[in-house]
C-alpha positions as CSV (number, residue, x, y, z in Angstrom):
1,X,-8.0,-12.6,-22.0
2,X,-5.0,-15.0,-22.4
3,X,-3.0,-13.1,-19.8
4,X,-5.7,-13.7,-17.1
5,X,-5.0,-17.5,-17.5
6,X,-1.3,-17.3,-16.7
7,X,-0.2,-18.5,-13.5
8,X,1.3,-15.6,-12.0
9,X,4.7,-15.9,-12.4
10,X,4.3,-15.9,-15.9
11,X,2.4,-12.3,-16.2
12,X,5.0,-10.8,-14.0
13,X,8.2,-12.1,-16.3
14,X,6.1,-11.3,-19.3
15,X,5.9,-7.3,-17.2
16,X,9.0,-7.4,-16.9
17,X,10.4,-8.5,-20.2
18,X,7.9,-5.6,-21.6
19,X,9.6,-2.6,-19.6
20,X,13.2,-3.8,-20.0
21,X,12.3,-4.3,-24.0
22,X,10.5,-0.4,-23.7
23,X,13.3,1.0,-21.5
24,X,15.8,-0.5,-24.5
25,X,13.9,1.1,-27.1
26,X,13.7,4.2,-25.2
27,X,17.1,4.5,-24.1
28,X,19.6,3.3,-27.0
29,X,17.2,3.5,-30.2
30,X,16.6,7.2,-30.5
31,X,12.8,6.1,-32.1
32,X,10.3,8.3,-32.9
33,X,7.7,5.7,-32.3
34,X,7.9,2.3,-30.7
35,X,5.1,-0.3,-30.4
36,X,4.8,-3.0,-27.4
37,X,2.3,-6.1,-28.3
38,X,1.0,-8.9,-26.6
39,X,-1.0,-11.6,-28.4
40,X,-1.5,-15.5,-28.5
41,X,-3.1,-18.4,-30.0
42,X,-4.0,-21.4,-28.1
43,X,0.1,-22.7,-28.4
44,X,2.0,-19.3,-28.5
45,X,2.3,-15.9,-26.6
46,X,4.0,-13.3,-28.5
47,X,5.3,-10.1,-26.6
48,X,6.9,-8.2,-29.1
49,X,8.4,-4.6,-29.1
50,X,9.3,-2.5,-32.7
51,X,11.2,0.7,-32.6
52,X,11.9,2.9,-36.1
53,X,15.2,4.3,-34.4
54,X,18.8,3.8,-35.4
55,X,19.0,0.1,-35.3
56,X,22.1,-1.8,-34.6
57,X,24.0,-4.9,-35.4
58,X,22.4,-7.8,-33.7
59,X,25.4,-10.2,-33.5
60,X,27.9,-7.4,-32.1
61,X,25.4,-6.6,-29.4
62,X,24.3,-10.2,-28.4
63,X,27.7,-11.1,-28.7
64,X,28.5,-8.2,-25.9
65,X,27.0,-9.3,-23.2
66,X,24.6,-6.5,-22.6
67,X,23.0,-7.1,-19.6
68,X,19.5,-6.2,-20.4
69,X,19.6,-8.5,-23.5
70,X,20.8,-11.2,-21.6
71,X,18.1,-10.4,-18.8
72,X,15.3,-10.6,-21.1
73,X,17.2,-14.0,-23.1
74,X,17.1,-16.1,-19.7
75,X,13.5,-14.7,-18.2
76,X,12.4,-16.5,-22.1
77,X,14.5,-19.1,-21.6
78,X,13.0,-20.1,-17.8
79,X,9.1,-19.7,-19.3
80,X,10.1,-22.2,-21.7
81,X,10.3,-19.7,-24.3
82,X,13.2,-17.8,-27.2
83,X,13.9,-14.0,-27.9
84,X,15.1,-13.2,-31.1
85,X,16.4,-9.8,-32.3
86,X,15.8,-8.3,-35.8
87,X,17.6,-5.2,-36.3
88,X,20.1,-3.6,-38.8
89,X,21.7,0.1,-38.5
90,X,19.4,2.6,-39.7
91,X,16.4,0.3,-39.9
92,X,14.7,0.0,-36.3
93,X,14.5,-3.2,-34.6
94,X,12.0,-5.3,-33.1
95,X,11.9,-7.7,-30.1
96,X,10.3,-10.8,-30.1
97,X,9.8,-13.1,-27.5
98,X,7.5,-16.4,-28.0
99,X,6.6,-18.5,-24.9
100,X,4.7,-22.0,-25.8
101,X,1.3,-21.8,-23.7
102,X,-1.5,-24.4,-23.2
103,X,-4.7,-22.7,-22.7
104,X,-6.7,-25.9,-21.8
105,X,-4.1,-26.7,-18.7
106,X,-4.0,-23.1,-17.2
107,X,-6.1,-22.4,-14.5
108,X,-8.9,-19.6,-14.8
């Protein structure tokens, strides 16, 4: 598995953006279903988390300063990595964070 290549650090800001993306979901969306996955290729990791609850205005709430947005921004940010938010009111949203990855330089 890709995870069991990633130094450690990695796997436990990739934990961590994956409950603070869940406790989001679970917390503000009001979902009836919401979906956490983890995959990669040999360049990418993708941890992404979809919700089908009220959705919300992306800009407003980036532009906020909501703490557990901006947690989630700079853990990306210091793997190298971007979060990006898709949402709109009424439509669910989804979380999407992509970390660039090496598999050949990571140790086993």
């Amino acid at each position: 598995a890709v995870t069991a290549k990633l130094p450690i650090g990695h796997r436990v800001q990739l934990l961590q953006m994956a409950r603070e993306g869940l406790s989001n979901a679970a917390r503000h969306a009001r979902a009836g279903r919401i979906e956490l996955s983890l995959s990669a290729d040999d360049h990418i990791l993708e941890l992404r988390v979809t919700d089908d609850g009220v959705g919300f205005d992306p800009d407003v709430v980036t532009s906020t300063g909501h703490l557990g947005l901006d947690n989630l921004r700079a853990r990306s940010a210091a793997l190298g990595g971007e979060m990006t938010i898709e949402s709109s009111k009424g439509a669910g949203s989804r979380l999407t964070v992509r970390i660039p990855i090496t598999l050949e330089e990571l140790p086993v």
